[in-house]
Backbone as a chain_set.jsonl record, in Angstrom:
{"seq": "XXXXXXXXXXXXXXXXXXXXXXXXXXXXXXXXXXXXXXXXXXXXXXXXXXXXXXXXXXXXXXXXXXXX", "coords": {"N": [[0.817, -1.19, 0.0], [1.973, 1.584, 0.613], [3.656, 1.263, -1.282], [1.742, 2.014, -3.248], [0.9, 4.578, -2.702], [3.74, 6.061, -3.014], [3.849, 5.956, -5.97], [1.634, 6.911, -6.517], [1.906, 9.71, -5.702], [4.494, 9.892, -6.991], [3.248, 10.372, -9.656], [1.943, 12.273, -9.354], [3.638, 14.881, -8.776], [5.232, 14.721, -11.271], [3.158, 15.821, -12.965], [2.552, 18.346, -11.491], [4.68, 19.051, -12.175], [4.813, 19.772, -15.076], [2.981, 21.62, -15.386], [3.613, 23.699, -14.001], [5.507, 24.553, -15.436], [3.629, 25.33, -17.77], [2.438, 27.316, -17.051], [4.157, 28.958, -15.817], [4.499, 29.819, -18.75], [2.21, 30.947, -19.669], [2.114, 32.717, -18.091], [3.687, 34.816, -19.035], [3.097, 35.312, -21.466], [0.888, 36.631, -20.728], [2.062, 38.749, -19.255], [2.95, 40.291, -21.988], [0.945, 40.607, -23.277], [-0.602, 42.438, -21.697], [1.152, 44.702, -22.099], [0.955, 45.749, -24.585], [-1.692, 46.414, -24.089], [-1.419, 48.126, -22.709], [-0.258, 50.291, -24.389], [-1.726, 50.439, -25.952], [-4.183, 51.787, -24.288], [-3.216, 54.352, -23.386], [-3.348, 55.159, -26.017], [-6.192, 55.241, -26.609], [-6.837, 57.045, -24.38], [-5.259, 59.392, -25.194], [-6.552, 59.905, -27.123], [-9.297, 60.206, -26.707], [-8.49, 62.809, -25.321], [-8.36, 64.542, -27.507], [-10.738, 64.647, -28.689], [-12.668, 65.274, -26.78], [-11.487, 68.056, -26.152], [-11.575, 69.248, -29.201], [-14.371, 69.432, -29.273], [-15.147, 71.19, -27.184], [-13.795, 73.132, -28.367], [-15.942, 73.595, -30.545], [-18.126, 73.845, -29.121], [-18.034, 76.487, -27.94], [-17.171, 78.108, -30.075], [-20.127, 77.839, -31.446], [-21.173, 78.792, -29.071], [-19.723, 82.004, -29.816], [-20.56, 82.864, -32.205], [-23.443, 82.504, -31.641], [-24.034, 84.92, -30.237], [-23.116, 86.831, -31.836]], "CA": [[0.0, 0.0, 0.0], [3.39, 2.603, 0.729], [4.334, 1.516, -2.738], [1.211, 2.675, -4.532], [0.482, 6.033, -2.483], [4.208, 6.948, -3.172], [3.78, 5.623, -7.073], [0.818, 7.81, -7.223], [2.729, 10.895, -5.268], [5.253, 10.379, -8.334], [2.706, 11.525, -11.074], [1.473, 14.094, -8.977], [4.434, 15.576, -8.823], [5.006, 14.936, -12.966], [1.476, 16.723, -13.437], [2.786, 19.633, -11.006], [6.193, 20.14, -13.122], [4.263, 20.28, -15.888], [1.169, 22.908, -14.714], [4.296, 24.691, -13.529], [5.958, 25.469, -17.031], [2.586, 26.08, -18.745], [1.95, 28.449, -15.901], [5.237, 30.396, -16.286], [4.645, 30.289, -20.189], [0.925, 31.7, -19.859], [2.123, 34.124, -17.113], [4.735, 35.245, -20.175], [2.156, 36.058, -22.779], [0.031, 37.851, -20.475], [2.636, 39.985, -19.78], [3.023, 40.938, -23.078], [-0.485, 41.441, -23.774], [-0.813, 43.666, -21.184], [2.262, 45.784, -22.303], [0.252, 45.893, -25.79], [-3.225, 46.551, -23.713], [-1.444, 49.476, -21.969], [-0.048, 51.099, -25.521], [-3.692, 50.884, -26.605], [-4.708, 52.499, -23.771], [-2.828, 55.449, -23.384], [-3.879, 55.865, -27.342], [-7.16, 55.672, -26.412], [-7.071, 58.016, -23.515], [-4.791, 60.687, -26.206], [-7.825, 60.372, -28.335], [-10.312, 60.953, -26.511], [-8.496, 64.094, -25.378], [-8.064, 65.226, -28.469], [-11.893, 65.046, -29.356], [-13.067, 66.792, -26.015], [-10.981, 69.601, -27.077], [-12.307, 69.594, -30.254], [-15.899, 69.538, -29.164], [-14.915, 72.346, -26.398], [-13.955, 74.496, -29.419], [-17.063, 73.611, -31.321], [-19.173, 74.479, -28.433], [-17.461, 77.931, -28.1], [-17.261, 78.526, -31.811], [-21.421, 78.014, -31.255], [-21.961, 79.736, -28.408], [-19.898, 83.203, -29.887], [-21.725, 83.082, -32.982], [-24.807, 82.383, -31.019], [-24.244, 85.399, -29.622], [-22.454, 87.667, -32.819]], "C": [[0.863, 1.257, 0.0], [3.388, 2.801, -0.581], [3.29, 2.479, -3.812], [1.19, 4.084, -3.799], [1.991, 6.807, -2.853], [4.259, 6.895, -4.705], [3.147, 7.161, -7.36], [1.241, 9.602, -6.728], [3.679, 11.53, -6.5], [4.802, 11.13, -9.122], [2.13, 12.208, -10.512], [2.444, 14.999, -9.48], [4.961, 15.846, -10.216], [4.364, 15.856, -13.131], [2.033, 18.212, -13.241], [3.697, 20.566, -11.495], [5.384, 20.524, -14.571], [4.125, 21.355, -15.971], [2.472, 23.514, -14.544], [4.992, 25.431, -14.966], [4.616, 25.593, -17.586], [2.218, 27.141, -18.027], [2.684, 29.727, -16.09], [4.878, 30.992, -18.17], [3.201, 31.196, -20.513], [1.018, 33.162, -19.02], [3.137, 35.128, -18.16], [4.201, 35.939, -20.569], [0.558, 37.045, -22.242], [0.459, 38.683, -20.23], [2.577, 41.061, -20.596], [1.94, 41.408, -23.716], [-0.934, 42.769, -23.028], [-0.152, 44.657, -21.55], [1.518, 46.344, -23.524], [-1.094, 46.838, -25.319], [-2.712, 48.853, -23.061], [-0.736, 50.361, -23.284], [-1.611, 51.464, -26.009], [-4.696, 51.481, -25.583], [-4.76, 53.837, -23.584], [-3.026, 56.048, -25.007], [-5.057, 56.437, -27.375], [-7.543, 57.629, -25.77], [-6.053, 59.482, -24.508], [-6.321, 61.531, -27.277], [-8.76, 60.766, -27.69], [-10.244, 62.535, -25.955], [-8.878, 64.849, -26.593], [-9.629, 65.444, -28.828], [-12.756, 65.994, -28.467], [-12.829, 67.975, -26.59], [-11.64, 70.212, -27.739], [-13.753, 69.901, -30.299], [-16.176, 70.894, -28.038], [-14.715, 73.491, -27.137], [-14.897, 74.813, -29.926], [-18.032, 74.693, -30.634], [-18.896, 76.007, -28.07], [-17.399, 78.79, -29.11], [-18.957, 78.779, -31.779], [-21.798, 78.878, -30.389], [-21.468, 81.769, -28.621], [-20.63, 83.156, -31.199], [-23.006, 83.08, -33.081], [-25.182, 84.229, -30.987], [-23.627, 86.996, -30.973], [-23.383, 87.83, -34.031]], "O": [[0.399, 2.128, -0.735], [3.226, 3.879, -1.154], [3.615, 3.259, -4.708], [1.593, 4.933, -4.594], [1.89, 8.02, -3.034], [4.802, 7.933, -5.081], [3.613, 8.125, -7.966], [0.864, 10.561, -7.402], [3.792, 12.679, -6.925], [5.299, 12.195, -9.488], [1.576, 13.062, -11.204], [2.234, 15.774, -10.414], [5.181, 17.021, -10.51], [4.919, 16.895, -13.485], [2.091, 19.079, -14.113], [3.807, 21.793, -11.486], [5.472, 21.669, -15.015], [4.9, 22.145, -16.511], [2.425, 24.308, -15.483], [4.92, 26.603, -15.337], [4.783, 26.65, -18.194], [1.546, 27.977, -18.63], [2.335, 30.879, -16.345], [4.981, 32.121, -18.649], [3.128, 31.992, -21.448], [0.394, 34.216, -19.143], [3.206, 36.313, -17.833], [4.382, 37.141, -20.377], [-0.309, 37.694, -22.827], [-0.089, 39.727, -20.585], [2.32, 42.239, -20.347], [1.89, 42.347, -24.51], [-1.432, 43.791, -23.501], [-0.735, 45.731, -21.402], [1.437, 47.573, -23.499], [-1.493, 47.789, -25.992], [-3.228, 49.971, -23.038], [-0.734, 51.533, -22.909], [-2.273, 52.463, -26.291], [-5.871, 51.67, -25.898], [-5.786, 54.518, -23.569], [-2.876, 57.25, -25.227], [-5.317, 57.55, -27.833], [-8.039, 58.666, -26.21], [-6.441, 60.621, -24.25], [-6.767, 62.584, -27.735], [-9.224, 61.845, -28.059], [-11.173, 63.342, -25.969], [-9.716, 65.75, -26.553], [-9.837, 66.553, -29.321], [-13.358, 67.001, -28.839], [-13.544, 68.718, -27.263], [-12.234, 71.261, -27.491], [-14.278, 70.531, -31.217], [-17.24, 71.513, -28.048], [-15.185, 74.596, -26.863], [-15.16, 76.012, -30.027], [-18.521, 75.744, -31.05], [-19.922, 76.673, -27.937], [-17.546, 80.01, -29.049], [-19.267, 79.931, -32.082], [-22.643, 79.725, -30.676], [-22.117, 82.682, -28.111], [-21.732, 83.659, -30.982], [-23.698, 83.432, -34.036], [-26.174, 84.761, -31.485], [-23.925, 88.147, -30.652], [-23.026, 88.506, -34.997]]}, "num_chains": 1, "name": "protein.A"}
């Protein structure tokens, strides 16, 4: 009975080296997605300055000719 619980201890421990490199290799590529996620964020957040702005002029451009 020793023999099989440490048999079956063995391929645990197989399984676990495994799970452990697919783990590091998935913790890799989320890295890198995030590094990607945060370029496309800070684009975002440029752009949407840029259109406030633009809609801050509009509405100023409207309200002196509202008023001209």
């Amino acid at each position: 009975m020793t023999k099989e619980i440490l048999e079956r201890l063995t391929e645990i421990e197989k399984h676990l080296a495994v799970y452990n490199q697919q783990l590091e290799y998935h913790i890799k590529r989320t890295d890198l997605l995030e590094a990607k996620v945060n370029h496309v964020d800070k684009h975002v957040t440029m752009v949407n300055g840029v259109i406030k702005f633009l809609l801050g002029i509009g509405a100023l451009a409207g309200f002196i000719k509202l008023f001209l």
